[in-house]
C-alpha positions as YAML, in Angstrom:
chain: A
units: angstrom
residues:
- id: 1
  name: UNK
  ca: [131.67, 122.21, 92.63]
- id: 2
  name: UNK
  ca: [132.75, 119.66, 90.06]
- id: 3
  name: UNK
  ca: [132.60, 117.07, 93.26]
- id: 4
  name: UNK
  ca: [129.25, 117.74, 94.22]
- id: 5
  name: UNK
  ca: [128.52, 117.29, 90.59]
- id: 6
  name: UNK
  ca: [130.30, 113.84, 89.99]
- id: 7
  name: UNK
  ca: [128.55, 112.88, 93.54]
- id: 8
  name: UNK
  ca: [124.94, 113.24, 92.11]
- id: 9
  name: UNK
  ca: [125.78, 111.89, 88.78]
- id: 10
  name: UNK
  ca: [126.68, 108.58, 91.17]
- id: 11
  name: UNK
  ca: [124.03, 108.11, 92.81]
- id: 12
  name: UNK
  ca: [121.27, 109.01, 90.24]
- id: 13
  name: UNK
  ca: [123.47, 105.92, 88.62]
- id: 14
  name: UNK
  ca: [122.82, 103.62, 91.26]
- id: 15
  name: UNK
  ca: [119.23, 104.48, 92.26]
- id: 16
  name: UNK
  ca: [118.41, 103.50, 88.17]
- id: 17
  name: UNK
  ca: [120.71, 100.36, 88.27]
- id: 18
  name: UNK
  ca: [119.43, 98.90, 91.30]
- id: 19
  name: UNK
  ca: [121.29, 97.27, 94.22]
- id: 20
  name: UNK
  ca: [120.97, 93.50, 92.86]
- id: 21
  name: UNK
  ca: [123.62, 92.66, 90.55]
- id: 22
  name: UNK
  ca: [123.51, 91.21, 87.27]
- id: 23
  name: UNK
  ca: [120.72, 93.27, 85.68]
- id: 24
  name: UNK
  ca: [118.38, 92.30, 88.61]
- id: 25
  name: UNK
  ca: [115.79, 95.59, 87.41]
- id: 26
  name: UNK
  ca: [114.10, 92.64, 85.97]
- id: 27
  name: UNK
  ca: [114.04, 89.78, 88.20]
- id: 28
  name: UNK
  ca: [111.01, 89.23, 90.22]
- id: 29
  name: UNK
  ca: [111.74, 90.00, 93.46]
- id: 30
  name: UNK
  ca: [112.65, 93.16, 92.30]
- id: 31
  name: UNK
  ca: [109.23, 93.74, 90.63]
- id: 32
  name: UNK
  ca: [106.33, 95.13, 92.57]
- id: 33
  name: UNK
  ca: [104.26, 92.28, 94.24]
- id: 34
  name: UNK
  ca: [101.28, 92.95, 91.92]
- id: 35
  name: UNK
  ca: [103.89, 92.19, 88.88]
- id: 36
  name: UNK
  ca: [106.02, 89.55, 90.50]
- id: 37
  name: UNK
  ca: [105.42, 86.29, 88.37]
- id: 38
  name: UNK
  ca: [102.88, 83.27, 89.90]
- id: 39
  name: UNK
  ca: [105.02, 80.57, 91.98]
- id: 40
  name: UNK
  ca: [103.89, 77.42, 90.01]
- id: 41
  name: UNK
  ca: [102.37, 75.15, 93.25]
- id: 42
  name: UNK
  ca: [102.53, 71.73, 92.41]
- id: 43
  name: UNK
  ca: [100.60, 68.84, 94.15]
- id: 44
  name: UNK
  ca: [102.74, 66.48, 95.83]
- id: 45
  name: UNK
  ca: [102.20, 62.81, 94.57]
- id: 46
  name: UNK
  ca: [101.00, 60.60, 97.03]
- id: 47
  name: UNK
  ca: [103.06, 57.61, 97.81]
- id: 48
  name: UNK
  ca: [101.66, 54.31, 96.25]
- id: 49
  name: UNK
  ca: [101.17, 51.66, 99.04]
- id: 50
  name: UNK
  ca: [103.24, 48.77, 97.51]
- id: 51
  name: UNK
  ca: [101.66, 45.20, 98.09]
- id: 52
  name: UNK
  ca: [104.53, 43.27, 100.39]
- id: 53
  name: UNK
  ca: [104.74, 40.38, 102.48]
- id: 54
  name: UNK
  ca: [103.88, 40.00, 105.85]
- id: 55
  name: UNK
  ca: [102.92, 43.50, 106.73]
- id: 56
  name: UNK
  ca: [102.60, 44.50, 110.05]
- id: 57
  name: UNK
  ca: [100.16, 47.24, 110.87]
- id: 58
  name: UNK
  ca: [97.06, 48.78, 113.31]
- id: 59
  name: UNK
  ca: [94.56, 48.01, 110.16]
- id: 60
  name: UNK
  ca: [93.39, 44.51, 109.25]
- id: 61
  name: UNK
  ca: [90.53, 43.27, 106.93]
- id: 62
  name: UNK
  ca: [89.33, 40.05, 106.23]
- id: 63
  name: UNK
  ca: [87.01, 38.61, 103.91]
- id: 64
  name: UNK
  ca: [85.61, 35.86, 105.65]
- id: 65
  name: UNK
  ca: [84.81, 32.30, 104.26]
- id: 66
  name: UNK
  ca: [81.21, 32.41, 105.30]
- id: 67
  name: UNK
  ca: [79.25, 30.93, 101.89]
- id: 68
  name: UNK
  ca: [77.52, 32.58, 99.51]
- id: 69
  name: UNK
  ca: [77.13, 35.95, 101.60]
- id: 70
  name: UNK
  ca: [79.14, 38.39, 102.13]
- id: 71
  name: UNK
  ca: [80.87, 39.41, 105.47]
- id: 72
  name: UNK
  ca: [84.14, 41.45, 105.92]
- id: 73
  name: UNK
  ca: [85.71, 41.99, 108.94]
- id: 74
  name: UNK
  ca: [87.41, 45.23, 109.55]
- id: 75
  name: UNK
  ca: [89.78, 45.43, 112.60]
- id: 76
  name: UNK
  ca: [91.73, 48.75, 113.90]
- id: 77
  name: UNK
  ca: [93.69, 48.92, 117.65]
- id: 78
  name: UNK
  ca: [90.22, 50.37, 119.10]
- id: 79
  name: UNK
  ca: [87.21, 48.70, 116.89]
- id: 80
  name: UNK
  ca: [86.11, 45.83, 115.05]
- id: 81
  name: UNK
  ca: [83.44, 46.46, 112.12]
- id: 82
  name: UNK
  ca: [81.53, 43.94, 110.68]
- id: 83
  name: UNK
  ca: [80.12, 44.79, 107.16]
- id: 84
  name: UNK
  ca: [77.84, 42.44, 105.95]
- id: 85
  name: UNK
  ca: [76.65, 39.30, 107.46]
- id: 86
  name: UNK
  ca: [76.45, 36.33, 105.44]
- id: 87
  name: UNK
  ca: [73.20, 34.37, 104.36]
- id: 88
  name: UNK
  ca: [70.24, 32.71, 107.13]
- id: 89
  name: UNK
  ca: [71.35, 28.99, 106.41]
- id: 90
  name: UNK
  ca: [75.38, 30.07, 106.71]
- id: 91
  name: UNK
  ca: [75.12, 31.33, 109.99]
- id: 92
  name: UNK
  ca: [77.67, 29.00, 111.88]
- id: 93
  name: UNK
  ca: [80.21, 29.18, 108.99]
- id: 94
  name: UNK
  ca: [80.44, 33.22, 109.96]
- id: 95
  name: UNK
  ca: [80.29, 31.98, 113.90]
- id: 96
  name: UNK
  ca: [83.40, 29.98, 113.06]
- id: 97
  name: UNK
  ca: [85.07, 32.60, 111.49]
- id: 98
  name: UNK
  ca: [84.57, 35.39, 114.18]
- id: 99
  name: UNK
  ca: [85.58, 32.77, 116.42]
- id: 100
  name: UNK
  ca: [89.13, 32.57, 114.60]
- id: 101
  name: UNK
  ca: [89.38, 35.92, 114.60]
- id: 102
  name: UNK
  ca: [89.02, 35.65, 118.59]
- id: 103
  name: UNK
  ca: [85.98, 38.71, 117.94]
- id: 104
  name: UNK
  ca: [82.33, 38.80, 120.31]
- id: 105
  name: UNK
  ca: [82.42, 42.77, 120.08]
- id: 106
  name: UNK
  ca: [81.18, 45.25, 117.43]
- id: 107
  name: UNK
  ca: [81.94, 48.74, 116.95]
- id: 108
  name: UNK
  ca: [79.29, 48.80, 114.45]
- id: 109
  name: UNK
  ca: [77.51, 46.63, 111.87]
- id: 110
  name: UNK
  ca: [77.62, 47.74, 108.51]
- id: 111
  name: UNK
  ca: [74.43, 46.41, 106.05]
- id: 112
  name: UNK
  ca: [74.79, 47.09, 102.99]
- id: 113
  name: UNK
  ca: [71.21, 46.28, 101.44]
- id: 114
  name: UNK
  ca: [68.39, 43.99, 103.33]
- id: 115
  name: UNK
  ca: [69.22, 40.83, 101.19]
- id: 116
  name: UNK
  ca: [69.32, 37.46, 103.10]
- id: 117
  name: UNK
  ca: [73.06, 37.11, 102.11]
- id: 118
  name: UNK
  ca: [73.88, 40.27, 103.66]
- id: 119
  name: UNK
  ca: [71.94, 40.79, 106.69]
- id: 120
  name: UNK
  ca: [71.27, 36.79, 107.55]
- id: 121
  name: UNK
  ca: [73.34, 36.89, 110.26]
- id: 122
  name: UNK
  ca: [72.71, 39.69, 112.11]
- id: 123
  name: UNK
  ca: [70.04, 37.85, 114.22]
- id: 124
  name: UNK
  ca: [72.31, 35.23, 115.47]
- id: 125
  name: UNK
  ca: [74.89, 38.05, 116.48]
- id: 126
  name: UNK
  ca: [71.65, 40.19, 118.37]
- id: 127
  name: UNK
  ca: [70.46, 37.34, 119.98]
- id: 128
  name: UNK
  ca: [73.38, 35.08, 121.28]
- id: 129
  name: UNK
  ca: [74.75, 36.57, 124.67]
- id: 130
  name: UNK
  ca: [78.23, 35.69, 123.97]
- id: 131
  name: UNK
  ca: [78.17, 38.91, 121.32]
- id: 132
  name: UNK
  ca: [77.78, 42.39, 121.69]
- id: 133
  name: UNK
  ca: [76.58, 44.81, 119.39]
- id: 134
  name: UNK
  ca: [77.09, 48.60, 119.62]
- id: 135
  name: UNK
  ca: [75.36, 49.89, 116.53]
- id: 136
  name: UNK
  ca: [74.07, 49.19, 113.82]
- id: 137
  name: UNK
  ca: [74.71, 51.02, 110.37]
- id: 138
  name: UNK
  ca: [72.58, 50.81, 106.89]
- id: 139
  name: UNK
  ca: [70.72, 52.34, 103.83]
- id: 140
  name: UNK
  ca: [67.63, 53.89, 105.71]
- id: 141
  name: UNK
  ca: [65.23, 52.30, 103.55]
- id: 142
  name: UNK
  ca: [63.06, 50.63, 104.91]
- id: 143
  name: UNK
  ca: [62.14, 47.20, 104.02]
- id: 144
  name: UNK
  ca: [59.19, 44.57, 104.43]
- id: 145
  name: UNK
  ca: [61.37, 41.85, 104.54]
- id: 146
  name: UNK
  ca: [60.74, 39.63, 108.07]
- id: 147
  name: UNK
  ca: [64.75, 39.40, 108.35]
- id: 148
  name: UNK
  ca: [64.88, 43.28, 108.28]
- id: 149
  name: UNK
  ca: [62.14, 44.20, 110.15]
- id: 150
  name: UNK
  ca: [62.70, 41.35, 113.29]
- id: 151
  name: UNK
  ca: [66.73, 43.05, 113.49]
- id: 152
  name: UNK
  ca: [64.55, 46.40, 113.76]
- id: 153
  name: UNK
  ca: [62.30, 45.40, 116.60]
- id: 154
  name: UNK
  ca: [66.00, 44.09, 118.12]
- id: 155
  name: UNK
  ca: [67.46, 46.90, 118.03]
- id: 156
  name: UNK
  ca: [64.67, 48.64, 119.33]
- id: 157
  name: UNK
  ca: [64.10, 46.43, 122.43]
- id: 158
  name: UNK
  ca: [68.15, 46.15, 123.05]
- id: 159
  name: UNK
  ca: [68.43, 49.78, 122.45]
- id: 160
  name: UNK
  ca: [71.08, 49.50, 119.89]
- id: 161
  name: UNK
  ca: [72.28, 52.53, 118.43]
- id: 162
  name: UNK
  ca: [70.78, 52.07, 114.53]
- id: 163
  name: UNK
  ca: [72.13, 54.63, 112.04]
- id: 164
  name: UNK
  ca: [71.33, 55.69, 107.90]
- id: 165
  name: UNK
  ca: [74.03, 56.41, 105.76]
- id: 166
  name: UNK
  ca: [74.40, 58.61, 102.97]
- id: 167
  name: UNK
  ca: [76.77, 60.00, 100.30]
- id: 168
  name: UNK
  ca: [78.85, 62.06, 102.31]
- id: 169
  name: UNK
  ca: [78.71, 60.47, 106.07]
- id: 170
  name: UNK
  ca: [82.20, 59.50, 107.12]
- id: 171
  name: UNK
  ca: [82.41, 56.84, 110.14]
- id: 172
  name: UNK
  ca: [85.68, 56.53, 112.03]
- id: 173
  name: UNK
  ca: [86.90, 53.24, 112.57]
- id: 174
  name: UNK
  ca: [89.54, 54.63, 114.69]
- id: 175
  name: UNK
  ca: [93.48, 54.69, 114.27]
- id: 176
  name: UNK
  ca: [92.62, 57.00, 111.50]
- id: 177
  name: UNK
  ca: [90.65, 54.55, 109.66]
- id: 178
  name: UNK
  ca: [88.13, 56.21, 108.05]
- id: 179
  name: UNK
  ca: [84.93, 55.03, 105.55]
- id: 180
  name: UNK
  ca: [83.43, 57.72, 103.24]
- id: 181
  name: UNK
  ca: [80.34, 57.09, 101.95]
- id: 182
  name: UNK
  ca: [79.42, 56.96, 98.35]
- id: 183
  name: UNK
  ca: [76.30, 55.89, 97.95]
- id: 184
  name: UNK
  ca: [73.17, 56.11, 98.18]
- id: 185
  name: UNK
  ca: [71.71, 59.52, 97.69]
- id: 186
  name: UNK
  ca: [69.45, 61.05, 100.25]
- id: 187
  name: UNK
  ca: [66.93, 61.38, 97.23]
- id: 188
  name: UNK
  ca: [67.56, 57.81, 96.10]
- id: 189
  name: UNK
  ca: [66.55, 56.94, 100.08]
- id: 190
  name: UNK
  ca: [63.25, 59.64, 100.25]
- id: 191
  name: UNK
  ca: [62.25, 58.52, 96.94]
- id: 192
  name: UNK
  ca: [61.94, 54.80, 97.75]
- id: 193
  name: UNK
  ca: [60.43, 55.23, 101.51]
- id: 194
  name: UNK
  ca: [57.85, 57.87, 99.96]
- id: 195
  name: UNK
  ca: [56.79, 55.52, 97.67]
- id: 196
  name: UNK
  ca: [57.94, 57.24, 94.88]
- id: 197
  name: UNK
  ca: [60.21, 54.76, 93.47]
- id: 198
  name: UNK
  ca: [60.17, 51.18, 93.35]
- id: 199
  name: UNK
  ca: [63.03, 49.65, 95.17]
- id: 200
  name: UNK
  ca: [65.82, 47.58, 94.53]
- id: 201
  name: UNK
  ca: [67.80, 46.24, 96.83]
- id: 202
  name: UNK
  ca: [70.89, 45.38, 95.17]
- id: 203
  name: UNK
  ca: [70.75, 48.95, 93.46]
- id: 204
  name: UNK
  ca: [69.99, 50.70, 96.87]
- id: 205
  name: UNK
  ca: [73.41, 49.09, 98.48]
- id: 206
  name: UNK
  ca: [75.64, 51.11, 100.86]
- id: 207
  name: UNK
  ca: [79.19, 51.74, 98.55]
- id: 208
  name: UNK
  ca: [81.95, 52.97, 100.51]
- id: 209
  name: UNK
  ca: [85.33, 53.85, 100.33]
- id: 210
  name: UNK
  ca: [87.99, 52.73, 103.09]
- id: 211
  name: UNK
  ca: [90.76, 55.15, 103.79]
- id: 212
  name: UNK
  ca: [93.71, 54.43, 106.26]
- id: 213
  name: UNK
  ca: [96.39, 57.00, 105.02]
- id: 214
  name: UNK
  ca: [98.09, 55.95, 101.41]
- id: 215
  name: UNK
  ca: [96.10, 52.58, 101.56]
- id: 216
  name: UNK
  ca: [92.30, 52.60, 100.43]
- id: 217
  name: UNK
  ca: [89.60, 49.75, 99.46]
- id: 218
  name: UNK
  ca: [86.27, 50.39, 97.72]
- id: 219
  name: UNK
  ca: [83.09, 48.35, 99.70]
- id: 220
  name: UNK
  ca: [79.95, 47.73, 97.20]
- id: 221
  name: UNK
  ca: [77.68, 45.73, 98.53]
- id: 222
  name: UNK
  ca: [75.47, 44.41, 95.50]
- id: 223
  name: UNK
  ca: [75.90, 47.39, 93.69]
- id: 224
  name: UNK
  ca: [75.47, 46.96, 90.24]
- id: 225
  name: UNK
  ca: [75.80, 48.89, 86.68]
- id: 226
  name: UNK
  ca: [73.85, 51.53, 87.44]
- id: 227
  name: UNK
  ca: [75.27, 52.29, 91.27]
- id: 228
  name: UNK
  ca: [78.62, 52.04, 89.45]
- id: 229
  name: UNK
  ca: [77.85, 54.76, 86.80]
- id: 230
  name: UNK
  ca: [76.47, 57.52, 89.38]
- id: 231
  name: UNK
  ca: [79.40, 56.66, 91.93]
- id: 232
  name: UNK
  ca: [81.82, 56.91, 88.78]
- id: 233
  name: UNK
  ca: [79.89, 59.83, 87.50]
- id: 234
  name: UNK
  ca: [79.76, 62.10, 90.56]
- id: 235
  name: UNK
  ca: [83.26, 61.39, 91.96]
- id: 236
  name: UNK
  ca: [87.14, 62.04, 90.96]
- id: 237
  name: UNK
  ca: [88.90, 59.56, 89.87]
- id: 238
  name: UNK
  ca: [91.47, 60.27, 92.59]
- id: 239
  name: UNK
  ca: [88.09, 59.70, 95.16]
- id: 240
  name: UNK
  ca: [87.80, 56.10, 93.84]
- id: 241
  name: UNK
  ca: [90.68, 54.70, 93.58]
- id: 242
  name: UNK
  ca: [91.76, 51.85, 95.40]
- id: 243
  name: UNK
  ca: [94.33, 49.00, 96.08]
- id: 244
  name: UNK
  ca: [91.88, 46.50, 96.94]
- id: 245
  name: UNK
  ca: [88.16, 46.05, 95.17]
- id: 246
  name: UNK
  ca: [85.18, 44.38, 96.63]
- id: 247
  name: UNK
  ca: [84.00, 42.86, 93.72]
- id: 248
  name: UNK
  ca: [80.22, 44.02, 93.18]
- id: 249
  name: UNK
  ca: [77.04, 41.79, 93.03]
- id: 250
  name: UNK
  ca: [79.54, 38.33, 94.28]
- id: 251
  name: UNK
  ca: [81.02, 38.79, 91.27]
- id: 252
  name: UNK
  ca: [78.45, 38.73, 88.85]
- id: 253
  name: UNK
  ca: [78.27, 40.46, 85.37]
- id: 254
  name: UNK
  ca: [75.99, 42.94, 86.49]
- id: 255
  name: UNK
  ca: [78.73, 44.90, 88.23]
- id: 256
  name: UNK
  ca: [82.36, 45.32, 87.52]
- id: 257
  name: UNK
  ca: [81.91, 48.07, 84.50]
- id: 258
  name: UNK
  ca: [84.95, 48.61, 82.83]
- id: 259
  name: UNK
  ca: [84.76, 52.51, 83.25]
- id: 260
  name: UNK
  ca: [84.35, 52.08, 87.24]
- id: 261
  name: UNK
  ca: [87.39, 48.88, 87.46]
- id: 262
  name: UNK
  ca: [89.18, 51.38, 85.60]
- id: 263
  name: UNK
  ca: [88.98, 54.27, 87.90]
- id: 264
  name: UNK
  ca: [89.45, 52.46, 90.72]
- id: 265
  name: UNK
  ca: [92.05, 50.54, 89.19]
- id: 266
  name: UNK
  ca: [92.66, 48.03, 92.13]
- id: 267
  name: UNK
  ca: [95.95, 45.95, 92.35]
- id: 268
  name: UNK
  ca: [93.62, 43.04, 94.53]
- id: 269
  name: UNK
  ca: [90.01, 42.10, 93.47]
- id: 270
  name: UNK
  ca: [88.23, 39.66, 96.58]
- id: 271
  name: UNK
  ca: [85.13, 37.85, 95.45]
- id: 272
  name: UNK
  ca: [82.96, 36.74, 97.96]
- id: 273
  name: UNK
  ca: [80.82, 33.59, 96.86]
- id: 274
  name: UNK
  ca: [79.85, 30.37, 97.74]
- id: 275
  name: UNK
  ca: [80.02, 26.58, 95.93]
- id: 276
  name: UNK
  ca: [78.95, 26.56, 92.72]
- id: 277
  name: UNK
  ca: [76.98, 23.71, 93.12]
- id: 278
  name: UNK
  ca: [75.52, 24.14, 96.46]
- id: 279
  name: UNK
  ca: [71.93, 23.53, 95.86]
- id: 280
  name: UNK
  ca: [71.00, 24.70, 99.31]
- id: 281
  name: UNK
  ca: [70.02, 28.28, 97.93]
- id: 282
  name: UNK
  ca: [73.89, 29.19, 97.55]
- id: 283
  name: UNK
  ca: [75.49, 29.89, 94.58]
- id: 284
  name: UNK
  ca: [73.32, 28.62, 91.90]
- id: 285
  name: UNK
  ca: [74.42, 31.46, 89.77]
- id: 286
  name: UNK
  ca: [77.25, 30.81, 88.70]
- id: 287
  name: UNK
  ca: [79.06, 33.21, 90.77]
- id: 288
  name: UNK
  ca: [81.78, 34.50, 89.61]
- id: 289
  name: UNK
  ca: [80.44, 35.15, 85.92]
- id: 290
  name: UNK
  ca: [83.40, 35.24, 82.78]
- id: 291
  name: UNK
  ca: [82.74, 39.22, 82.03]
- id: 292
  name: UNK
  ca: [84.00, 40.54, 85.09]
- id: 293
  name: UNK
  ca: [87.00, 38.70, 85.73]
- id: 294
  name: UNK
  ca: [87.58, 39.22, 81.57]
- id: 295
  name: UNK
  ca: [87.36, 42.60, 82.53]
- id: 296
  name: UNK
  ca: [89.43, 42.35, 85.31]
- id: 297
  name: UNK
  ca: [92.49, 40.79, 83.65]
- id: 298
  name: UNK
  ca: [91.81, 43.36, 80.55]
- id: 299
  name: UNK
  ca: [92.48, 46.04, 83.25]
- id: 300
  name: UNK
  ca: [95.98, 44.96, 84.06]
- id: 301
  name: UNK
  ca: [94.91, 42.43, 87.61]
- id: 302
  name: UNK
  ca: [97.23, 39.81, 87.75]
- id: 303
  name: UNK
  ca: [94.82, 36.11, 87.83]
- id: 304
  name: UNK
  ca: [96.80, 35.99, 91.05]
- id: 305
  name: UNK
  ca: [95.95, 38.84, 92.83]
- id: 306
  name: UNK
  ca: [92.12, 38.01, 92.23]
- id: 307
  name: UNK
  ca: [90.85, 36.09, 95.41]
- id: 308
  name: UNK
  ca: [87.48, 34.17, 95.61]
- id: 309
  name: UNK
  ca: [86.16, 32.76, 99.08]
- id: 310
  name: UNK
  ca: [85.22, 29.10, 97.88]
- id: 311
  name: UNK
  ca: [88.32, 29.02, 96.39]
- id: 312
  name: UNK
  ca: [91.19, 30.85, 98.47]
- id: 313
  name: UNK
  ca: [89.17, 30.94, 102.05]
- id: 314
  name: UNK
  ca: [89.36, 33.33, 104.31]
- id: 315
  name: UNK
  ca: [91.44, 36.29, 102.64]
- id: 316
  name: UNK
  ca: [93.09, 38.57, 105.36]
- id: 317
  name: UNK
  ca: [94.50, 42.25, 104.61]
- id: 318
  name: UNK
  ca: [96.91, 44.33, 106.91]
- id: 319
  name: UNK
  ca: [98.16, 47.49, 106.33]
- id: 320
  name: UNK
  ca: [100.33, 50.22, 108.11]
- id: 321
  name: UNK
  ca: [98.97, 53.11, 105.99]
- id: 322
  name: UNK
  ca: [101.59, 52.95, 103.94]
- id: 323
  name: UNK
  ca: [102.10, 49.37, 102.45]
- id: 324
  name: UNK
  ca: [100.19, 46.17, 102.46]
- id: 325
  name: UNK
  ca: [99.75, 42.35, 102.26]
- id: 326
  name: UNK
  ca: [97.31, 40.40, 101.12]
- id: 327
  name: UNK
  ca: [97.41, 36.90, 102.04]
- id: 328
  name: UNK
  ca: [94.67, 33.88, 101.37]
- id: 329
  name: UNK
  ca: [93.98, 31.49, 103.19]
- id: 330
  name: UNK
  ca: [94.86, 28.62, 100.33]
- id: 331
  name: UNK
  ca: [97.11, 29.84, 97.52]
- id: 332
  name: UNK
  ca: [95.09, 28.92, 94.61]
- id: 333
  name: UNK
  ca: [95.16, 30.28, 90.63]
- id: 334
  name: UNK
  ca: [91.76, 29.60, 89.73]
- id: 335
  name: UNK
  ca: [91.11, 32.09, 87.35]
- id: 336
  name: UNK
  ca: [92.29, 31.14, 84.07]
- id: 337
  name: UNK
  ca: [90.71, 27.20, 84.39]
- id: 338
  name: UNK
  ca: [87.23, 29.09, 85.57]
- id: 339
  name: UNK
  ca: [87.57, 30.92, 82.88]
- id: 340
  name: UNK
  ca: [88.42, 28.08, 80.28]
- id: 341
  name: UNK
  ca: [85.38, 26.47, 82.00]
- id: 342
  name: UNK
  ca: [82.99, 28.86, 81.71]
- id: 343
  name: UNK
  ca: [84.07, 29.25, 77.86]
- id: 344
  name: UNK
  ca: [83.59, 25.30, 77.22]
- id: 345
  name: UNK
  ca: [79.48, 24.81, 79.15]
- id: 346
  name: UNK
  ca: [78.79, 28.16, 76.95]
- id: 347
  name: UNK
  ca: [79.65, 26.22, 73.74]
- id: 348
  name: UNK
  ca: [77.67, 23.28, 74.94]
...
């Protein structure tokens, strides 16, 4: 009897104590799952792509040294993307750059706004036989302008694929390559081709953000303080930042607000202007203006690492995803005797 006893007493002990040792009634696998406490589930950090030299890799941007205009060329193992195309009278300087490149094909066309400086080229590229064009990407708004409407009727009688872009449309670029778009709105685009708003060009530009893995690079067209304050406004920080900025408007202090340089907080800014004193219709603005590259510098971008097309050339970018170079075509510091310049004709 006193057995039987002692056995019970035993193993009304052990059911109470548990079978984990060390006092484990309290640990929380030994809790109920309703009570067990919340596993704390960090984000992983994304690896920084670290500038280095001489990077070898399936992605491969260049800004090229085509005048005034803009015109970046984006290359992947399966495309080539054109964004821009330089000015009307600078037509043979981009023709001499796609011909260094070795390129006659085009994935797509990217216009950012119907400016001559921007869409100048197109025609040449429709219209010579030695190119071909598959498609042809911009704004949806539709413009007056004889450049915009003559690539229209183009595209129309060649039966290029023509495409609007919105905030939200992604295009693949292939490879994983990948260009989110930021702006404009749909309403931005109704609201103009209802004739509900008046429209501006430069304010009506196609922003987007290039994304090969770890390595990114914001595109803004003409974009200027007002773009850069909705895009800043209705995005993430995380969303807009970028190792390599387009600089906005040529370079001119209507873009380049130091909330959105911030954000994206580039390592690289490329400028893409003409000669100052070209009096052809160039740059007889002064491109690039003191206030952004002030703000540049104030933002922690080494003078080096900011590249101008009159003054560097033809600026190409490679990347494998997860590291980059950035390598000009003539290694020039410019930026502190612009500067000093700029500071001495305003005294004047």
């Amino acid at each position: 009897m006193r057995k039987i006893f002692l056995t019970i007493i035993t193993i009304l002990m052990f059911t109470l104590t548990g079978c984990g040792g060390g006092g484990g009634g309290n640990s929380a696998e030994n809790k109920p799952a309703e009570e067990a406490a919340p596993v704390e589930n960090k984000p992983v950090a994304e690896a920084k792509p670290q500038a280095k030299k001489d990077v070898k890799g399936d992605l491969k941007i260049t800004m090229l040294n085509a005048g005034q205009g803009d015109a970046f060329l984006v290359q992947t193992t399966t495309q080539n993307i054109l964004i821009d195309t330089s000015d009307v009278d600078e037509r043979e300087k981009l023709v001499a750059e796609l011909e260094k490149a070795g390129v006659t094909t085009f994935d797509k066309i990217i216009l950012t706004h119907p400016h001559a400086d921007h869409i100048g080229g197109l025609e040449k590229l429709l219209k010579d036989n030695k190119y071909t064009v598959k498609e042809v990407c911009d704004n949806g708004i539709v413009s007056t302008s004889k450049l915009y409407t003559g690539y229209m009727k183009l595209l129309k009688q060649q039966k290029i694929k023509h495409t609007s872009l919105k905030v939200g449309d992604v295009l693949d670029f292939g490879d994983g390559v990948k260009f989110n778009v930021l702006y404009p709105t749909k309403d931005l685009v109704d609201a103009v081709n209802n004739g509900n708003k008046k429209t501006d060009p430069n304010n009506e530009s196609v922003v987007g953000r290039l994304v090969y893995k770890n390595f990114s690079m914001m595109f803004t067209g003409d974009a200027e303080k007002e773009v850069e304050s909705n895009v800043w406004a209705d995005n993430d920080a995380k969303n807009l930042r970028c190792n390599i900025l387009k600089a906005g408007h040529h370079g001119s202090y209507t873009a380049s607000t130091e909330n959105f340089v911030k954000t994206v907080n580039p390592e690289y800014v490329l400028i893409s202007a003409g000669e100052p004193t070209d009096k052809r219709g160039g740059n007889t603005y002064g491109h690039p203006h003191k206030e952004p590259l002030e703000n540049y510098l104030a933002n922690g971008i080494p003078a080096k690492n900011i590249f101008w097309s009159w003054k560097n050339g033809t600026v190409i970018i490679t990347s494998d995803g997860k590291n980059f170079s950035v390598k000009p075509e003539v290694e020039e510091d410019w930026v502190e005797k612009w500067l000093a310049e700029k500071k001495k004709s305003a005294k004047k």
